[in-house]
C-alpha positions in Angstrom: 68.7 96.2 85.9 72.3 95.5 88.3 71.1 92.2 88.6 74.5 90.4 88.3 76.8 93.6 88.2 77.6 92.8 92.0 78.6 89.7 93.7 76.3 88.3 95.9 77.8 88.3 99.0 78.4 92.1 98.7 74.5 92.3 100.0 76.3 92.3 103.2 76.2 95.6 102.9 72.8 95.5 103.8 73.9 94.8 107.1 74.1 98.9 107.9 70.2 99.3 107.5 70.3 99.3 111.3 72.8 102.4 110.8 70.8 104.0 108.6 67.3 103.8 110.3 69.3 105.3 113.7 70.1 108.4 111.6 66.9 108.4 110.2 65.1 108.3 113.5 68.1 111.4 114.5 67.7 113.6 111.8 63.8 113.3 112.2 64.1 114.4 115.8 65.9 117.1 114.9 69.3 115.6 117.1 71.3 117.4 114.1 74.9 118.5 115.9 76.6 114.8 114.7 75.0 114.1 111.8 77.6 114.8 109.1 79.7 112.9 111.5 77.7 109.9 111.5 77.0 110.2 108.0 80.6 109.7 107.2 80.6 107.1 109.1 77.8 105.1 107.3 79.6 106.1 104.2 82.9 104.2 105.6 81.1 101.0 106.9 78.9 100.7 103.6 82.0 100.8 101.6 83.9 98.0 104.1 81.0 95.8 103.7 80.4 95.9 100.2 84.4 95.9 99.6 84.5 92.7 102.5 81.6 91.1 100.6 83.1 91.1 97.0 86.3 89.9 98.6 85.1 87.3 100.1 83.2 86.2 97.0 86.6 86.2 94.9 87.8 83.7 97.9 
């Protein structure tokens, strides 16, 4: 269905699964006191990478 809406080198954005499965495993354990921190964080370096990705495709 967003097959071609994206460039592809903006799949470096799949870069942050790491991220993601570390708050994952965090929220699960119930480590809660940073987490809206660190979700703003995420939010941030998802937004680099796609934004670095689609840049560098335009290169």
């Amino acid at each position: 269905m967003a097959i071609g809406l994206y460039p592809f080198l903006s799949l470096a954005s799949l870069a942050s699964a790491a991220y993601a499965a570390k708050l994952l495993k965090e929220s699960m354990a119930g480590k809660l006191e940073k987490l809206d921190f660190e979700t703003a964080v995420y939010s941030y370096l998802i937004g680099f990478l796609i934004l670095a990705g689609m840049t560098l495709s335009l290169a």
